[in-house]
N, C-alpha and C positions, 0 to 999 in steps of 0.2 A: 504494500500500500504506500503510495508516494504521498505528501503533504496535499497534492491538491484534491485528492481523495474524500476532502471532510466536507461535513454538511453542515450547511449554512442554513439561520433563523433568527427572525425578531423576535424580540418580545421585551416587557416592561422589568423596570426594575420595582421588585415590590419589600426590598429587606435589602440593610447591609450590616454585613458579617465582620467579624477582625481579620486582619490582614489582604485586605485589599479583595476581599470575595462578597459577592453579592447573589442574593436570589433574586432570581429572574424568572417571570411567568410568561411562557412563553405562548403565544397566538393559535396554536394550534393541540397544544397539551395542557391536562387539566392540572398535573402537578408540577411546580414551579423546581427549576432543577439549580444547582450550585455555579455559577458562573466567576471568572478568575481574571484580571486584568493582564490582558498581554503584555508581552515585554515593551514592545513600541509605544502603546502608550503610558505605559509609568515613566517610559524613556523621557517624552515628553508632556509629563505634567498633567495630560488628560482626566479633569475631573469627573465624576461619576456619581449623581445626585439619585434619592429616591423620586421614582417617578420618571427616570428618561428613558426613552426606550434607544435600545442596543441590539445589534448582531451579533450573534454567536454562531462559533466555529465549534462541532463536536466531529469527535474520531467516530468512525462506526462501528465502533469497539464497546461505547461506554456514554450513553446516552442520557446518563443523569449529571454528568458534568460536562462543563463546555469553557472557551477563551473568549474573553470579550474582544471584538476588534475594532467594533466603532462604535460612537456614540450617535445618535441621531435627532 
């Protein structure tokens, strides 16, 4: 499985967790799964409020966690 491999998805931020991890409820699933700031943006500063909604990257390995990669 190469990197481009992962599945992409919206959804809200509805909880934030310690260390930089947030629950996110996502558009199309009823329960809200653990979502983890990517490197790029801690790289730069990208803040992440309750209530914004974000795109997540999950492996198709493990579909209760995902990387956040943009904020919207």
């Amino acid at each position: 499985m190469a990197k481009e491999d992962s599945i992409k998805l919206e959804g809200k931020v509805v909880d934030v967790l310690p260390n930089a991890m947030f629950r996110v409820k996502l558009d199309n699933m009823e329960n809200p799964i653990t979502g983890v700031i990517s490197g790029k943006m801690r790289q730069h500063n990208i803040k992440i409020l309750l209530g914004d909604r974000v795109e997540v990257d999950f492996s198709p390995y493990d579909l209760t966690r995902g990387r956040i990669t943009r904020r919207k």
